[in-house]
RODO-2510 file (C-alpha; in nm, 4 decimals, decimal comma):
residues 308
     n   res          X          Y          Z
     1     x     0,0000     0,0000     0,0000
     2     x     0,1741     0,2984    -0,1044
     3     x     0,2026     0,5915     0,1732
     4     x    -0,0297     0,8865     0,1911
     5     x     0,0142     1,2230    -0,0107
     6     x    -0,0484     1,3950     0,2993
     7     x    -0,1381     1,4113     0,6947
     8     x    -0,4666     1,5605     0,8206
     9     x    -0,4366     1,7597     1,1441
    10     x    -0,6000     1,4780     1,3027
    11     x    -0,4087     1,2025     1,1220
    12     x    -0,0970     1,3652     1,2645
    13     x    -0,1935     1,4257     1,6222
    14     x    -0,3052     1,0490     1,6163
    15     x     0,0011     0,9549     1,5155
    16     x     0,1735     1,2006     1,7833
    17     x    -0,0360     1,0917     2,0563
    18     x     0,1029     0,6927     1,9754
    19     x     0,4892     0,8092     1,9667
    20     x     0,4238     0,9697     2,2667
    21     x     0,2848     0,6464     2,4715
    22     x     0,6076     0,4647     2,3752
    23     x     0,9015     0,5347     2,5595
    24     x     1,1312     0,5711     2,2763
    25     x     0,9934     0,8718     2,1748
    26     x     0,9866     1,2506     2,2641
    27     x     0,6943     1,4501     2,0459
    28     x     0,7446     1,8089     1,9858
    29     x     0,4412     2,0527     1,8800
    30     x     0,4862     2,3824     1,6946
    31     x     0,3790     2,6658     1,9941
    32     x     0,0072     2,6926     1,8881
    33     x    -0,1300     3,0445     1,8492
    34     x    -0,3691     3,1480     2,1561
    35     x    -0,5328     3,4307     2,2772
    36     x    -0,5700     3,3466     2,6251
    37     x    -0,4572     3,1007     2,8826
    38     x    -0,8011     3,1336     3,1089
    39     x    -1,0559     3,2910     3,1261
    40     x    -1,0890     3,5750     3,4142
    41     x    -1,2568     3,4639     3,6929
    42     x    -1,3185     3,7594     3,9155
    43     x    -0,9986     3,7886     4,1336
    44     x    -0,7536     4,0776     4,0938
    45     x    -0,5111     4,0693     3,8183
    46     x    -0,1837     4,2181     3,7154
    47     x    -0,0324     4,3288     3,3613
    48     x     0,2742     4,2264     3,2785
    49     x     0,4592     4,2466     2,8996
    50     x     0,7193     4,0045     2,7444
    51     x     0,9358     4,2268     2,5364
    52     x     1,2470     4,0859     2,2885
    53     x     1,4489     4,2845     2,0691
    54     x     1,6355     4,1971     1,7416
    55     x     1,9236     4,4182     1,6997
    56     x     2,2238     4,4898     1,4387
    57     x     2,4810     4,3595     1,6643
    58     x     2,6125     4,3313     2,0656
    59     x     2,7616     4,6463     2,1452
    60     x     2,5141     4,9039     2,3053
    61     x     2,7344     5,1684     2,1671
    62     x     2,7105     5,1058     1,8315
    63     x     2,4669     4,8771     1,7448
    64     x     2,0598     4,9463     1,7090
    65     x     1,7174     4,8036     1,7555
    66     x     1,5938     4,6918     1,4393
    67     x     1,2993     4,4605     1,5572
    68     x     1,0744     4,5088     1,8818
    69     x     0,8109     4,2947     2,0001
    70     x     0,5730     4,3433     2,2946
    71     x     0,3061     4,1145     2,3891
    72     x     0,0655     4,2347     2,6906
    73     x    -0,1240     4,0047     2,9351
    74     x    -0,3241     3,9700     3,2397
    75     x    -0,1995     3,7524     3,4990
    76     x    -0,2217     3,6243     3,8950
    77     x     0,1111     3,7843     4,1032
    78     x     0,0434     3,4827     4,3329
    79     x     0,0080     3,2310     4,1548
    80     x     0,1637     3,3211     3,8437
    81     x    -0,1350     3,1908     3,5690
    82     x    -0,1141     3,4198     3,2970
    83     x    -0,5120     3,5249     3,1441
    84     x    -0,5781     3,6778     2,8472
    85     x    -0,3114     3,8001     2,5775
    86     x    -0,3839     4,1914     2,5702
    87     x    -0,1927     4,3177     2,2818
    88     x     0,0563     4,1933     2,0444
    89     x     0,3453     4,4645     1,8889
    90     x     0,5938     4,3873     1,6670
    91     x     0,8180     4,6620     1,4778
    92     x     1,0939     4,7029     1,2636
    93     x     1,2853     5,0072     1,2621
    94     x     1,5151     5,0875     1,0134
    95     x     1,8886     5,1746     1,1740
    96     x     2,0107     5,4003     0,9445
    97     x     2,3139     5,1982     0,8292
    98     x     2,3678     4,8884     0,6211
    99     x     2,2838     4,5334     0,8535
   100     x     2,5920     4,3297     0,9164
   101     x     2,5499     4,0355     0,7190
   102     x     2,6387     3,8148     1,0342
   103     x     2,3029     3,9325     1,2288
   104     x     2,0861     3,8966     0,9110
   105     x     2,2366     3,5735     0,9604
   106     x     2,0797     3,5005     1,3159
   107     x     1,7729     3,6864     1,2438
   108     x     1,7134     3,6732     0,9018
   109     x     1,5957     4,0882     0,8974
   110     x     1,7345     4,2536     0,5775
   111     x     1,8158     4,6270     0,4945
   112     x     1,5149     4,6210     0,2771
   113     x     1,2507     4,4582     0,5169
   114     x     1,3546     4,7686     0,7729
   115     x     1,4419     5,0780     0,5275
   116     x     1,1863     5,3542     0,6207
   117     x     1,0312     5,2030     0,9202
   118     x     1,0266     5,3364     1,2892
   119     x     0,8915     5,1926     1,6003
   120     x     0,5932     5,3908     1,7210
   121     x     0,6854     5,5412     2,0487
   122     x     0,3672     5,6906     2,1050
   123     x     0,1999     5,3489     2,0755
   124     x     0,4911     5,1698     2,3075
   125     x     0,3766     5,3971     2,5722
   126     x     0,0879     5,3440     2,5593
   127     x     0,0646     4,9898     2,5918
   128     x     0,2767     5,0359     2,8860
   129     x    -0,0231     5,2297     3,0345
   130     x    -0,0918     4,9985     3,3151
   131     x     0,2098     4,7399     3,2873
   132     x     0,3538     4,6511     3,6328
   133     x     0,6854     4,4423     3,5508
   134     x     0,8517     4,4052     3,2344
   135     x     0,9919     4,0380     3,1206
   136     x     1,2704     3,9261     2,8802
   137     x     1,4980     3,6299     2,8573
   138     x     1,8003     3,8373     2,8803
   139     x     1,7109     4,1544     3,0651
   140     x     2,0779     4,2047     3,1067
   141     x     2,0783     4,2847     2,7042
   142     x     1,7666     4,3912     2,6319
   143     x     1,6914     4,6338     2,9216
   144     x     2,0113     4,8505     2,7945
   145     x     1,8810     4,8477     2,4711
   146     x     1,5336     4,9664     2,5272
   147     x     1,6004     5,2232     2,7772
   148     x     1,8453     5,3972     2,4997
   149     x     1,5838     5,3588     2,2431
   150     x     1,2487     5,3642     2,4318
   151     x     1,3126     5,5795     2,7882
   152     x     0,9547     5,4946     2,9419
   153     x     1,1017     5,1248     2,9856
   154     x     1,3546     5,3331     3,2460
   155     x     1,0272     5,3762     3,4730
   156     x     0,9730     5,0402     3,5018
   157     x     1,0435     4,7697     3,6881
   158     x     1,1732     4,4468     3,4894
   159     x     1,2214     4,0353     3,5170
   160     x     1,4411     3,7807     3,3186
   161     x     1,3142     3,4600     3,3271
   162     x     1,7159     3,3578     3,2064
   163     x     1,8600     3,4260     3,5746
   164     x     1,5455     3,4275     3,7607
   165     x     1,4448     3,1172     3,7204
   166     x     1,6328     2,8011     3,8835
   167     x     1,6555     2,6095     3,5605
   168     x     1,9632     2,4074     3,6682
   169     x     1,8070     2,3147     3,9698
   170     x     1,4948     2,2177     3,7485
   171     x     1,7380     1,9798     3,5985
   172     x     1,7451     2,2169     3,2792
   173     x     2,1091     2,1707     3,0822
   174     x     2,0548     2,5080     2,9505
   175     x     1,8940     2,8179     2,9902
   176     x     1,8434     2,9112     2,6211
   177     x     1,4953     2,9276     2,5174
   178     x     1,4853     2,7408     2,2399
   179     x     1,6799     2,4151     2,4882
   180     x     1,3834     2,4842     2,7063
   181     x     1,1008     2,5231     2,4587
   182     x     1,2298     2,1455     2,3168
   183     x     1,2423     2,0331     2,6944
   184     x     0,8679     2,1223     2,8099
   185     x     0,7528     2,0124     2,4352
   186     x     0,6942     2,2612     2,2024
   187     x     0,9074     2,4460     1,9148
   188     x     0,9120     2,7581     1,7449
   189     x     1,0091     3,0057     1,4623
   190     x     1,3243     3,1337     1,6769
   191     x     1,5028     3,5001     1,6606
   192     x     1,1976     3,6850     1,5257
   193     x     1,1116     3,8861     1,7969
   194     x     0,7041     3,8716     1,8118
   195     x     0,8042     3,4538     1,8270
   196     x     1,0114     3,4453     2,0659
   197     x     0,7847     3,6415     2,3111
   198     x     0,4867     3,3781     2,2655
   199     x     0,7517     3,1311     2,2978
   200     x     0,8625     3,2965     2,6269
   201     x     0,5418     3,3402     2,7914
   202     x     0,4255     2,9568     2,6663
   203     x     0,7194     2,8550     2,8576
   204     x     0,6599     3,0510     3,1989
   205     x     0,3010     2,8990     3,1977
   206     x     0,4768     2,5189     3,2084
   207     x     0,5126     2,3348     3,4739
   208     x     0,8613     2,2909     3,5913
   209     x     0,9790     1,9269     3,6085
   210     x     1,1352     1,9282     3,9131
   211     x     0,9513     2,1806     4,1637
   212     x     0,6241     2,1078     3,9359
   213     x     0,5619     2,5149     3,9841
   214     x     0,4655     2,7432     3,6752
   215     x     0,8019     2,9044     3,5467
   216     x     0,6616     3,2308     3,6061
   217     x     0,5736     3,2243     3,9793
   218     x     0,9096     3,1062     4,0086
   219     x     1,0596     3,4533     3,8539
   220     x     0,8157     3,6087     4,0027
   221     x     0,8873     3,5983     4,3525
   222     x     1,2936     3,6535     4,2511
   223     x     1,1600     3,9714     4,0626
   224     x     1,0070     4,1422     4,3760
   225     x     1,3204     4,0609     4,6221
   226     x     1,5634     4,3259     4,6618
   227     x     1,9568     4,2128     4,6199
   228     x     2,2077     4,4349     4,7577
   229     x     2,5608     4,4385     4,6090
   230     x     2,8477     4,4636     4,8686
   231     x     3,1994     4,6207     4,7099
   232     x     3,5123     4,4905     4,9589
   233     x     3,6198     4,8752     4,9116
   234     x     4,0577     4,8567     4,9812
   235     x     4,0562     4,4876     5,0045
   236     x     4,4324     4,3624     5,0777
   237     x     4,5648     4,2523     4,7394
   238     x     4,6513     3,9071     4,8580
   239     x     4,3286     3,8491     4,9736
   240     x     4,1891     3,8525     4,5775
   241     x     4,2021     3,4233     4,5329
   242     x     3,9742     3,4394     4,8085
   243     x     3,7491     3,6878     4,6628
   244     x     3,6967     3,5269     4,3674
   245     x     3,6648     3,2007     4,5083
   246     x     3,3818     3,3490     4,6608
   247     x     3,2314     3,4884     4,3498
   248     x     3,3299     3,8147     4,3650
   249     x     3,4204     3,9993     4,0360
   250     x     3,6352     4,2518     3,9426
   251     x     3,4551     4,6074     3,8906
   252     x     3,7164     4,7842     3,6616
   253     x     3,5927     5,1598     3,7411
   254     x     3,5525     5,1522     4,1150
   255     x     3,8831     4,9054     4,1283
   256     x     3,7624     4,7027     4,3982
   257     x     3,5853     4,3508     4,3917
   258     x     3,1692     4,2944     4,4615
   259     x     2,9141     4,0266     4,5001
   260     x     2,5841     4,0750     4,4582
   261     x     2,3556     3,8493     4,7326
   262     x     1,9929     3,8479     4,8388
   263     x     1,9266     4,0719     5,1711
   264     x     1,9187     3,7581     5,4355
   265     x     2,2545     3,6061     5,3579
   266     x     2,4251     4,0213     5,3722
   267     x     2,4748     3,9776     5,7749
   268     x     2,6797     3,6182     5,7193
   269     x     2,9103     3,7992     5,3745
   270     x     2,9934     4,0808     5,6343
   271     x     3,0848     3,8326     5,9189
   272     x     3,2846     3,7075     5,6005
   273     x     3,4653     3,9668     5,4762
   274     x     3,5444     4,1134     5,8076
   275     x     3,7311     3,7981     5,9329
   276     x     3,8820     3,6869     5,6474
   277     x     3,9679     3,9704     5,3987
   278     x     4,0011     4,2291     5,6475
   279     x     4,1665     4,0100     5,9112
   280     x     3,9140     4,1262     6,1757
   281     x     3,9891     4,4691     6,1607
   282     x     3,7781     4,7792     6,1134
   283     x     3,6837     4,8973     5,7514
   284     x     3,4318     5,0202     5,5511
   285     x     3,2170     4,8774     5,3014
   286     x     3,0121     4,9943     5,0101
   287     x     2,6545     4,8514     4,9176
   288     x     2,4419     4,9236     4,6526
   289     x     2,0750     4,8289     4,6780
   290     x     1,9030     4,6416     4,3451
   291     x     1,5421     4,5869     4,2825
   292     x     1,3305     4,5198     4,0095
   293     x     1,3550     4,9007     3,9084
   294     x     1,7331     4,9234     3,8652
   295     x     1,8459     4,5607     3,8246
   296     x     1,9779     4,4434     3,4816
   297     x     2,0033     4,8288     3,3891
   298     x     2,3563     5,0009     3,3346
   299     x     2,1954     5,2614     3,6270
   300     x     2,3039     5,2324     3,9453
   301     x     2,0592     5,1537     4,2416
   302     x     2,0875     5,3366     4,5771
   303     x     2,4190     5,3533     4,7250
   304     x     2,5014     5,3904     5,0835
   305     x     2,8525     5,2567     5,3219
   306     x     2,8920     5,0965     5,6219
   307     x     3,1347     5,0470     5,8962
   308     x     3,2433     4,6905     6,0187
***
């Protein structure tokens, strides 16, 4: 009997629903458009927006936004269940200079798809209206970005579900988001921005294999802690393998080495640092206070020093 010209929807998520009872088999779906994960049921709910960017290159300095995508949604601060999907944005924006071939590359965005276009502003903001955190999978690079391009995103406060969320210890190998679409069971168009935001917020409303908790009450409860970075201001140079066996890193301008810690371990790091960097004697430290306002931005949080 010869094989079929073609697959029905049905026909193949018969077939899917087979590979999947055997145990040699992992099935993968393409992320399925939605407009809503439930339905509001009358308790109190948050906004939130996912937010990617797709840019010429790395360097903040000289590089541009070409691509920026926004998708808006209701959801539960407790319990992290996202609702409905408010508003979907995705611009290009033209840079003003020729795209390096190795980014087209990545993202596939040519010089012609972007020449003449501009990201609305007007409409950004607006959209924002509302908006109580702001989520991307590498705040650390996008934040920068947005805040040069877009300054209302400077008002905000922000998430990344890459280092908010304990994927290792979810027995994740990777943190990339296409590793951890393929790992919860779903794939996707990657590096176009509007994609990679549904593929983001599809993956914070999975439950994590390990803990068994929704990927986005996990970052959500890291997102609303405040951190405070200590600086080990005139540490003794020999006492520098110690630092960074410790994890402290090496902050080039102020020329002194910081760790960045959640509030309740800050008494034990100064109990630390006093006995065995400043060999129990009397010094002075600097701390700088992060929250969701400041964090993953190149602007400082609020500074203040301390004697030990």
């Amino acid at each position: 009997m010869s094989e079929p010209d073609f697959l029905t929807a049905g026909d193949a998520e018969q077939l899917a629903r087979c590979l999947e009872r055997h145990s040699d088999y992992r099935v993968l779906r393409r992320l399925a458009e939605r407009s809503c994960y439930a339905e509001p049921d009358g308790r109190p709910l948050s906004r939130g927006a996912v937010v990617d960017t797709e840019t010429t290159g790395l360097s903040l300095e000289v590089d541009a936004i070409i691509e920026f995508a926004m998708v808006v949604f209701e959801y539960d601060r407790e319990t992290g269940q996202v609702y409905r999907l408010l508003h979907i944005l995705d611009e290009l924006e033209d840079p003003g200079r020729p795209i390096p071939p190795a980014s087209t590359a990545v993202h596939g965005i040519t010089d012609a798809m972007v020449a003449g276009k501009r990201i609305d502003d007007a409409r950004v903001t607006q959209l924002l209206d509302g908006v109580d955190l702001v989520i991307a999978h590498n705040a650390r690079f996008d934040r920068p970005f947005l805040e040069q391009r877009l300054p209302v995103f400077a008002t905000l406060p922000w998430a990344c579900s890459l280092q908010q969320v304990a994927w290792a210890e979810e027995s994740m190998a990777s943190a990339k988001l296409e590793y951890l679409a393929y790992r919860v069971g779903f794939f996707f168009d990657a590096h176009r921005a509007q994609a990679d935001c549904l593929a983001l917020l599809e993956l914070l409303q999975k439950p994590l294999p390990v803990s068994g908790r929704l990927g986005l009450a996990c970052m959500l409860k890291q997102a609303h802690a405040k951190d405070f970075r200590v600086y080990a201001v005139r540490a003794p140079y020999d006492s520098k393998d110690l630092l960074k066996a410790r994890s402290y890193r090496w902050d080039a301008v102020r020329r002194c080495w910081h760790r960045t810690l959640a509030g309740e371990f800050m008494g034990d790091e100064i109990a630390w640092l006093k006995a065995h960097v400043y060999g129990g004697r009397a010094a002075s430290l600097d701390f700088e206070t992060m929250d969701a306002f400041c964090r993953f931005s190149l602007r400082t949080g609020k500074t203040f020093s301390r004697e030990i």
